[in-house]
N, C-alpha and C positions, 0 to 999 in steps of 0.2 A: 504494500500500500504506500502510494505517496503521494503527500499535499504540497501543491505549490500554486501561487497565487490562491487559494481558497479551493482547487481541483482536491479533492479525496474521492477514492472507488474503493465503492464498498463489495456488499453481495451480489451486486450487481449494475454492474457500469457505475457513471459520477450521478449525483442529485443536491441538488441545492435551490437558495432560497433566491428567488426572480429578485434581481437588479441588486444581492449581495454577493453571491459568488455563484450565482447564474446569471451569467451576464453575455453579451456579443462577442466582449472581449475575450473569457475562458470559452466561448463557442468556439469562435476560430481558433483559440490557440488548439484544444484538443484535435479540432478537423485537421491542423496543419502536422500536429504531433503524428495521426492517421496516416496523412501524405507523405512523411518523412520514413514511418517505420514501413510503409508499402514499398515508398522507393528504395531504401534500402533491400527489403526479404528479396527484392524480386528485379535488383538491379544487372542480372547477370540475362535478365528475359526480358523482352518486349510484350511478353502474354501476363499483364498484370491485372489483378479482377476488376471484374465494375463495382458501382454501390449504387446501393435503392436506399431512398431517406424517406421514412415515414414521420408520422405525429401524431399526438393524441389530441385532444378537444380542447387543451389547458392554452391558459390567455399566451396566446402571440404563437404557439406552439410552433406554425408554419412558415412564421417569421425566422427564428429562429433555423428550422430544418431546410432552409430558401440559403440560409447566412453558413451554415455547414458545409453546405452544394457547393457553395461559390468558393470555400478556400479548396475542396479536392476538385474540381473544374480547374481554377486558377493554376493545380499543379498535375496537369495534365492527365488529370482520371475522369474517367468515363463515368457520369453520376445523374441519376433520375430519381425525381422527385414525386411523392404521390399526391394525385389530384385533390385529395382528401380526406382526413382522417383515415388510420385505421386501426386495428385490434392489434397488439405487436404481436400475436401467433403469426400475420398476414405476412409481416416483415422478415418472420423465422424462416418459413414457409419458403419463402422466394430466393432465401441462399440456401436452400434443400440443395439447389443444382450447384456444381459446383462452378468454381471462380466468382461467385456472387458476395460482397460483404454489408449485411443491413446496418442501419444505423435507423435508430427508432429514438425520437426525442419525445421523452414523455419521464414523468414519474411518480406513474403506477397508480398508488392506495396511498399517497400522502396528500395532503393538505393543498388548498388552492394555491398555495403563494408560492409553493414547490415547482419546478419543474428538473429534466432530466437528461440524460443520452444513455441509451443500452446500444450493446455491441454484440451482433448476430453474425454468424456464419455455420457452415453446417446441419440446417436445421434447428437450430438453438443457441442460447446465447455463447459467448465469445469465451475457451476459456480459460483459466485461470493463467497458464500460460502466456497466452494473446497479451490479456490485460496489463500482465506484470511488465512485461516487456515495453507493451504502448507506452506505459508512464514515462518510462525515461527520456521516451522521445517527446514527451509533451512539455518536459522539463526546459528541455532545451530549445522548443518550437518559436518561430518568429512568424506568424502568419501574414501572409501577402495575400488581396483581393484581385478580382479582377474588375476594371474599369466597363467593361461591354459584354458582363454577364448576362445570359440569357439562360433561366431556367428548363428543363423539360422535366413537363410533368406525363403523370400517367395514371391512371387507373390501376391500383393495386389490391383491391378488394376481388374483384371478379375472380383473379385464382383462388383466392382464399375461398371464395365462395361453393367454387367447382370442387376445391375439397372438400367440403363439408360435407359436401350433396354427395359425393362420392361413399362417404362413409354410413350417412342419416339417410334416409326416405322422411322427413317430417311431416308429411301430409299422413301417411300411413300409421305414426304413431299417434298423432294425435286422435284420427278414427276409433283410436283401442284404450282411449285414457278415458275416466268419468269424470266430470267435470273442467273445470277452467286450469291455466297452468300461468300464475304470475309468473312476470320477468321485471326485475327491479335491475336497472341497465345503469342508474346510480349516476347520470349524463356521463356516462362512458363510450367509447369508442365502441362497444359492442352492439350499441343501437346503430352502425352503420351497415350491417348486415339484416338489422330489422325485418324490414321486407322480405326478404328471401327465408327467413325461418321462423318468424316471429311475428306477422301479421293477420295470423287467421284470427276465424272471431272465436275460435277455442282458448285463445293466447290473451294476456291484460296486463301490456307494458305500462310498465311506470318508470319516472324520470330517464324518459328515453329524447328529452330536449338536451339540446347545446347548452350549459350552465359551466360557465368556468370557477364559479364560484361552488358547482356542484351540492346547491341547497342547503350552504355553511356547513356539511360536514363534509368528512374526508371519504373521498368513493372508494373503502376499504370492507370487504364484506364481511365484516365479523358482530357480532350479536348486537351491540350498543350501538350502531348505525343501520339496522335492519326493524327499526320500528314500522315503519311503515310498508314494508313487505308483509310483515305479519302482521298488520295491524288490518290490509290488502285481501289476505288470503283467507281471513277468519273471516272477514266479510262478503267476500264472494262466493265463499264454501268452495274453495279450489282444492284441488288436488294434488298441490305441488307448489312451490315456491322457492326461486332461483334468483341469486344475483351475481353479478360477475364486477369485477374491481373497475377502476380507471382508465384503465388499459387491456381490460377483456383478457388477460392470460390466467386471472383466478377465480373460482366457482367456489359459492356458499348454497345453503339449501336450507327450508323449513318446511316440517313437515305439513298434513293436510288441518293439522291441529294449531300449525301455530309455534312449533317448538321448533329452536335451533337444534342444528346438528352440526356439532363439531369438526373437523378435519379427522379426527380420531376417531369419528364414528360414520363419516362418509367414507372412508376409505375403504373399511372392512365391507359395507355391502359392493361400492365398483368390484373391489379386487377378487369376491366369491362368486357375483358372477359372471366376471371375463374368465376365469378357473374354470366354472363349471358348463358356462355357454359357450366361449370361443375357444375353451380346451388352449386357452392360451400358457405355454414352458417355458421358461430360466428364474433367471433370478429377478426377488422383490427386494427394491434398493428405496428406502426410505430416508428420510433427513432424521439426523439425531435426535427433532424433536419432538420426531413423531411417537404414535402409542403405541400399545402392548396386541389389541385387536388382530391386527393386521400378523403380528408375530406367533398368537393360536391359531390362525387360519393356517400360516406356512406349516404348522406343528402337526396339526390334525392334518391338514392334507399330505402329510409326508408321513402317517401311520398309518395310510391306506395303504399296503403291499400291491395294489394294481396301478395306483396313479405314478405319475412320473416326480420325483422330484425335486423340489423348492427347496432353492436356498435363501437367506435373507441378509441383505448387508447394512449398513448405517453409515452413513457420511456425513461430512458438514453441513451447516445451514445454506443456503441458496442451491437453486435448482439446475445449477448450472454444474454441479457437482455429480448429481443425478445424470444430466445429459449425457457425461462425460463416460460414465456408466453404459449408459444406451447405444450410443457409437462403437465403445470395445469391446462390450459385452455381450452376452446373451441375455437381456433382462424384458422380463414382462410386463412388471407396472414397475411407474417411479411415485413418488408423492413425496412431498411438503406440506408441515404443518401449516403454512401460511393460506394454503388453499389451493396449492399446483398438483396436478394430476398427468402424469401420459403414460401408454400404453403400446404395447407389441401392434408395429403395423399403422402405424402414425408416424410422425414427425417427431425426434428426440426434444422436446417442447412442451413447457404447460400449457393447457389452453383451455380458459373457461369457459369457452362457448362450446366446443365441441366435449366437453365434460358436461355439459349442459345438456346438449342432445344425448347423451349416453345415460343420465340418468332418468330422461324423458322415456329413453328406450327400454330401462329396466322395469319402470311403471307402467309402460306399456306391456309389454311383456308377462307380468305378474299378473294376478286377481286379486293381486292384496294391494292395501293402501301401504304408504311408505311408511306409516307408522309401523304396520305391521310387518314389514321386511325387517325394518332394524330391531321389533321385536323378536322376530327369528335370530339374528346376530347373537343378541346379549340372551336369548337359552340356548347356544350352542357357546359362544364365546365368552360369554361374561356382559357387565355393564363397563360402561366408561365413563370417567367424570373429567374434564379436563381446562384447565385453566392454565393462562397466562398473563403474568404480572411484570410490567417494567417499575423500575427503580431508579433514583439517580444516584451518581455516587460523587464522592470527593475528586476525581480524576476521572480522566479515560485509562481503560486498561488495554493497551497496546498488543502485549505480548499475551494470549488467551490461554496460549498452553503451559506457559509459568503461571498465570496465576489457580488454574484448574490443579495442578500438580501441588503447589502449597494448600492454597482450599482443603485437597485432599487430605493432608495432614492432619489437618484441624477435627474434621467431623471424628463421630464415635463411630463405634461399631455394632451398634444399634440405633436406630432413630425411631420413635415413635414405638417402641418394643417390636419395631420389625428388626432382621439383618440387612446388613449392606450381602448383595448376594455378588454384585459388579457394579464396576466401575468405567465409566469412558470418558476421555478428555480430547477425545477427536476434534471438538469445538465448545469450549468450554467442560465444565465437568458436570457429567451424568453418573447420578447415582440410585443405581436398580435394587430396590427392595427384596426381601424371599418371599412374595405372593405376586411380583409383576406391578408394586406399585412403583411407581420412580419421578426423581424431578428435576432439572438441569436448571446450573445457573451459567450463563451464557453474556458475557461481556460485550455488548458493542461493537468495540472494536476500534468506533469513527466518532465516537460522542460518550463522555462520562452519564451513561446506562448500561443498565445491569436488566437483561431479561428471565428470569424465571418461569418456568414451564414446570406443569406436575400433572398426573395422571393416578388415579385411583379408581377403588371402584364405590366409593361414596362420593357427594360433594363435600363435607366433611374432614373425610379424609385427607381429599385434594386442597383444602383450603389451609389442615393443619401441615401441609409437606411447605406450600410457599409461604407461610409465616416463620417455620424452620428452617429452612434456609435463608431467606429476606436477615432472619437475624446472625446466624453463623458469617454472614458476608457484611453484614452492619448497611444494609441497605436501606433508604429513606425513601 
């Protein structure tokens, strides 16, 4: 990670706040840092990739992605710009092929005053590698414009579109669901697909208007900004209720009752039936902060002597980690707590719109209500109770695997009269109870915060794990 003028990259490309250190200025420098570490990798060839520049809905977004264009134009690369908002799955999608490198300015599930740039190629974000490397040249970037820029745009939605359809029939599932299926689009980029998947009168979008102010809250779909989906669904009597983030790559859900459902407990119905309906094989690669669900399913399915299989692995936070997995591996599903979801036979990419139609399709599919599916879950698997709490701290903590490793030190050997059964400091330190309860305290990284994650099978339980740790780490 490296900050200079106010640039830090976090989990995922830069993010900062409009006109302090999201500015025109760090725009072009980063574009020109781009231009320099291209010309370099690929100084020995004339066959250097193109780029596609997308945007999300947020104030000036295309202004911005217009200002990007013109520093790798100005240094001889080949750069098209889209006509119009879109989802950044659209943007992943389009360096599927190769020599293609996205550049998506948006950023995501935070706050109006934010904006951002994420770095795509291969199907997915840009990684770990890529990034580390760009910095240096961003470090030392001078960027130069061009005086007789002339943009081209394009239409970048319509692939994105063809895949979808490729994958969903939506007119067919909707014929097989009982009742209405809100879509709370949160004025995200995912209502520019509207049309094409979401305009029957089965369907009853909400804040699917252009608001950069995104209705003073932040278009992140987690429970305390999803009032009014559920406030939506109780009153239509639907059958379902979906919302997808800022930038359409994360899927949230409530049931037909009304009730959130966690990450931790969407996960385990996708992943049982892509298992059991698409007989899909390898390995399930989850983010560290994910829950214990998804890890009885690999267990019981791997005590079936007929079935093939499963293994499960855990990695850092960001989903790009995951991707990275999908590329070299044989893996079947990936998932992130934060709300990312992909699967065998897609694109190495979260995508909350086509998570969206997969869980339309599962409700299709069934005769039960989705209360009742995840009822099936928790009497095969157990209940889930899962919470996460930030903290501020005296400092930023820089170094995560020092401080997880002393952390470690500290705790007992008991907590709560369970055992410590294991331990993980892959990204922060996780520490796994002897019944599967467990709770991760997870530093920032990029800002003096402290994230806490815990998972039990009471609420309770889960509330007495982040009080326990919050104090062991002197968190406020």
């Amino acid at each position: 990670m490296t900050d200079n003028n106010g640039i830090t990259f976090g989990t995922d490309g830069f993010r900062g706040i409009i006109s302090d250190n999201f500015t025109y200025g760090n725009v072009r420098k980063i574009a020109q840092g781009l231009s320099d570490f291209i010309s370099y990798k690929y100084m020995r060839t004339a066959d250097k990739p193109s780029f596609v520049v997308g945007y999300d809905r947020r104030f000036m977004s295309e202004k911005f992605a217009v200002s990007f264009a013109e520093i790798l134009s100005a240094n001889g690369l080949s750069v098209t710009i889209s006509d119009s908002p879109v989802p950044t799955p659209a943007i992943s999608h389009m360096t599927y092929q190769k020599h293609i490198i996205g550049i998506m300015i948006t950023a995501s599930h935070n706050k109006h005053f934010y904006n951002g740039i994420k770095f795509k190629e291969s199907g997915r974000s840009a990684p770990p590698a890529f990034t580390a490397e760009l910095e240096s040249y961003i470090s030392k970037a001078s960027p130069s414009a061009e005086s007789d820029f002339k943009p081209q745009f394009k239409p970048f939605n319509e692939k994105y579109i063809s895949y979808l359809k490729s994958r969903f029939k939506i007119s067919d599932i909707l014929k097989k669901i009982k009742g209405p299926i809100v879509v709370d689009f949160m004025h995200g980029t995912g209502a520019e697909v509207m049309k094409d998947f979401f305009s029957s009168k089965h369907i009853i979008a909400i804040n699917s208007e252009r608001d950069p102010l995104f209705g003073g809250i932040a278009p992140e779909p987690i429970e305390k900004n999803m009032s009014e989906l559920i406030k939506t669904v109780k009153a239509k009597k639907a059958a379902l209720g979906i919302a997808f983030d800022g930038d359409s790559d994360r899927f949230s859900m409530v049931d037909e009752k009304g009730n959130y459902l966690s990450p931790c407990q969407i996960a385990p119905i996708l992943l049982e039936y892509l298992l059991e309906k698409n007989k899909l094989k390898g390995k399930v690669v989850q983010a560290v902060s994910m829950g214990y669900l998804t890890k009885r399913i690999v267990e019981q399915w791997n005590n079936n002597p007929s079935a093939h299989k499963l293994l499960l692995e855990e990695v850092p936070v960001g989903f790009k980690y995951i991707a990275e997995k999908m590329i070299s591996e044989d893996v079947a599903f990936g998932v992130e707590e934060s709300g990312g979801y992909s699967w065998k036979g897609n694109i190495p990419e979260r995508d909350g719109v086509l998570t969206g139609l997969l869980m339309m399709n599962i409700l299709a599919d069934s005769k039960k209500t989705i209360s009742e599916i995840y009822e099936d879950i928790e009497k095969k698997y157990g209940k889930s109770y899962f919470l996460r709490s930030d903290f501020k701290l005296k400092k930023t903590i820089s170094n995560k695997h020092s401080f997880a490793v002393k952390l470690r030190k500290k705790f007992p050997k008991i907590i709560l009269s369970q055992k410590i059964q294991k331990t993980i400091t892959i990204d922060g330190l996780k520490i796994i109870l002897s019944n599967d309860n467990w709770v991760l305290m997870r530093p920032s990284g990029t800002e003096p915060l402290l994230r806490i994650y815990a998972e039990a099978g009471t609420l309770k339980e889960t509330k007495k794990l982040i009080e326990f740790a919050s104090k062991m780490v002197d968190a406020k």
